[in-house]
TORDO-216540 format. One record per residue: residue number from 1; chain; residue in three letters; x, y, z of N, C-alpha, C in turn. Coordinates in nm, 3 decimals. Layout:
BEGIN
{pavex NUM, A, ALA, {X, Y, Z}, {X, Y, Z}, {X, Y, Z}}
...
This chain:
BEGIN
{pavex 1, A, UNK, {1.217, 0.193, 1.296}, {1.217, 0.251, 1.430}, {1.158, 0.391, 1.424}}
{pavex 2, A, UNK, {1.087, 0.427, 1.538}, {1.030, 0.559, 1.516}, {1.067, 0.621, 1.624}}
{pavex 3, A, UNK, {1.045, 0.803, 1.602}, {1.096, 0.878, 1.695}, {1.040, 0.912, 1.751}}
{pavex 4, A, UNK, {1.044, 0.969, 1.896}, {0.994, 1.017, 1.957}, {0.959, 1.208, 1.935}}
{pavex 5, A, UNK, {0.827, 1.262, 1.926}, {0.815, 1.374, 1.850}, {0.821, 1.473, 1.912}}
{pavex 6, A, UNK, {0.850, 1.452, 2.107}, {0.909, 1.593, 2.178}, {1.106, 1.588, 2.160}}
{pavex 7, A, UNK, {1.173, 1.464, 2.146}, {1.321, 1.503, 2.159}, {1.388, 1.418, 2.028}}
{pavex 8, A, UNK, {1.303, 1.345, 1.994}, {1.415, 1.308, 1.860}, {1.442, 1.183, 1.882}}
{pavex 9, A, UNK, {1.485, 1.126, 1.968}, {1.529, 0.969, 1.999}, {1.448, 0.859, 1.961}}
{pavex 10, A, UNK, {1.484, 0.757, 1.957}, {1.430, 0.660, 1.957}, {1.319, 0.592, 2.029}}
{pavex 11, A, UNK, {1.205, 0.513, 1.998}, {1.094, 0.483, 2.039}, {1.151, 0.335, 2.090}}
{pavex 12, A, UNK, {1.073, 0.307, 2.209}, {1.091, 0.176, 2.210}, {0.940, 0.076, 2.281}}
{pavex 13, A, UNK, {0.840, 0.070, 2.185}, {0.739, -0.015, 2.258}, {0.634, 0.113, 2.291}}
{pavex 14, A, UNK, {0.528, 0.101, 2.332}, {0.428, 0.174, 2.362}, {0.355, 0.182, 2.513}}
{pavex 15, A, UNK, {0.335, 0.268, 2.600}, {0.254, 0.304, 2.715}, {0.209, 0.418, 2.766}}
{pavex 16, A, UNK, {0.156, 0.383, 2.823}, {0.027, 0.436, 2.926}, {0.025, 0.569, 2.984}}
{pavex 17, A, UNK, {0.024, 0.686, 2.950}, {0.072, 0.807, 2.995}, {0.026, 0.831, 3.095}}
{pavex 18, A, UNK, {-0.103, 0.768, 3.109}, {-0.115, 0.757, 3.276}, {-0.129, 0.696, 3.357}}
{pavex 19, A, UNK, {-0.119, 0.551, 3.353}, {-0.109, 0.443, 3.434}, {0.022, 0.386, 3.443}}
{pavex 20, A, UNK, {0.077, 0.425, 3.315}, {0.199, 0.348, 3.306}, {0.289, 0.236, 3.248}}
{pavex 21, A, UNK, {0.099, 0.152, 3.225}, {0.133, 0.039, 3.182}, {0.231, 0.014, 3.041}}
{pavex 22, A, UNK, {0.289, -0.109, 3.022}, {0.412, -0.090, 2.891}, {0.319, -0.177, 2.807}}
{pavex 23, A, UNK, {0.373, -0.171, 2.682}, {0.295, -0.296, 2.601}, {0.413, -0.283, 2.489}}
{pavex 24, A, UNK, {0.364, -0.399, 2.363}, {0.464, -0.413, 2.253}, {0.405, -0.334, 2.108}}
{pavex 25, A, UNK, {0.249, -0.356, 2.156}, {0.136, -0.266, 2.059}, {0.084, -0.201, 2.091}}
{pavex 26, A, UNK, {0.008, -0.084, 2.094}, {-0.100, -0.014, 2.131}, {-0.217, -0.115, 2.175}}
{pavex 27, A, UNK, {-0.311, -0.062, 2.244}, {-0.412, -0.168, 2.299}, {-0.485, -0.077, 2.281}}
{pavex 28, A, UNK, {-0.584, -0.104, 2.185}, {-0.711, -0.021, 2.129}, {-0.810, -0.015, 2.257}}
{pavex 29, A, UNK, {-0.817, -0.135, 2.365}, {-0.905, -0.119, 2.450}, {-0.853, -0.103, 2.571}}
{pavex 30, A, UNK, {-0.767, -0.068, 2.598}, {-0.653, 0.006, 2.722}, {-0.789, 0.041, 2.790}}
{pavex 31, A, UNK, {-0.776, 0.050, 2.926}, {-0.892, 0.083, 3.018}, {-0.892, 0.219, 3.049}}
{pavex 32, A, UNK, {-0.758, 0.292, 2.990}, {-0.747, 0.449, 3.049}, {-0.805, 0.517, 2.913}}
{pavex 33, A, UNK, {-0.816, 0.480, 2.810}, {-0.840, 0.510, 2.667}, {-0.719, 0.453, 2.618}}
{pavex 34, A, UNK, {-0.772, 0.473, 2.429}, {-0.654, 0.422, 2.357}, {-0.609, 0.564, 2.370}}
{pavex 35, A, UNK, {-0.622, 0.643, 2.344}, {-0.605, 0.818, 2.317}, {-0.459, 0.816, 2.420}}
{pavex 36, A, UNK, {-0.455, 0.770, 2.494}, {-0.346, 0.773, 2.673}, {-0.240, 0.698, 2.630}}
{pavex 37, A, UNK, {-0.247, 0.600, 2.562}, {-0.126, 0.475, 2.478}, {-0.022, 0.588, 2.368}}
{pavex 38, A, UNK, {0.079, 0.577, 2.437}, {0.177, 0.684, 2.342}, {0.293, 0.588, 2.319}}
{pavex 39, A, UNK, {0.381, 0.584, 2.235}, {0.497, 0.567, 2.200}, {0.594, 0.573, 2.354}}
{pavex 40, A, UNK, {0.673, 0.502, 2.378}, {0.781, 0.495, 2.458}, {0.913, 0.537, 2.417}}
{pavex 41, A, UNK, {0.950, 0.654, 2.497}, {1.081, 0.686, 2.464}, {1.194, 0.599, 2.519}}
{pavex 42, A, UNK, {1.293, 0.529, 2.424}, {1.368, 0.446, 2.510}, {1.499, 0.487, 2.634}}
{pavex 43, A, UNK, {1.553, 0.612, 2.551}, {1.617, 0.670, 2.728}, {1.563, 0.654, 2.841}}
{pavex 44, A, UNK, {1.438, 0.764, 2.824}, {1.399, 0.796, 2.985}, {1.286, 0.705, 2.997}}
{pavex 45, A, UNK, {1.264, 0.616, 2.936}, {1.111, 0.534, 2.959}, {1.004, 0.538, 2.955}}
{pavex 46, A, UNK, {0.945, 0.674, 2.904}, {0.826, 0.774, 2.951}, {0.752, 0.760, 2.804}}
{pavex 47, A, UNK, {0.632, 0.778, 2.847}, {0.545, 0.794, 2.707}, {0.577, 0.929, 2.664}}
{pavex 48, A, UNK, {0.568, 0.969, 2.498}, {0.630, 1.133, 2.482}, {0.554, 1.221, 2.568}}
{pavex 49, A, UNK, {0.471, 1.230, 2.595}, {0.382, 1.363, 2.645}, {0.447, 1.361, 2.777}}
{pavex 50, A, UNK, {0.469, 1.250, 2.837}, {0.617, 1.254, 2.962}, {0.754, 1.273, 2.931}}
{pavex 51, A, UNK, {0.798, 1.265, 2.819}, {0.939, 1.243, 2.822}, {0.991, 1.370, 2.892}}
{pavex 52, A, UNK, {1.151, 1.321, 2.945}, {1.183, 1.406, 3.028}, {1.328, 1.425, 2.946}}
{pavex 53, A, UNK, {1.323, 1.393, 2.857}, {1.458, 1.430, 2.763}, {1.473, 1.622, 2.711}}
């Protein structure tokens, strides 16, 4: 399991920092860039560069 690198918690699954979208992997060809595909924090739901923890 990996952490999330703004609060410490747990990761859960990967998305879209700016669309939103969720996934189980990163998607190298994500339509927003892969660069936008972040780790999911599992508290608040948010990709890290969103987390609101």
């Amino acid at each position: 399991m990996q952490r999330c690198s703004k609060c410490g918690g747990n990761t859960d699954g990967y998305k879209c920092k700016q669309c939103g979208q969720e996934m189980f992997e990163p998607d190298p060809y994500h339509p927003c860039g892969r660069e936008r595909v972040q780790q999911k924090y599992a508290a608040c739901g948010q990709a890290e560069d969103n987390c609101l923890c």
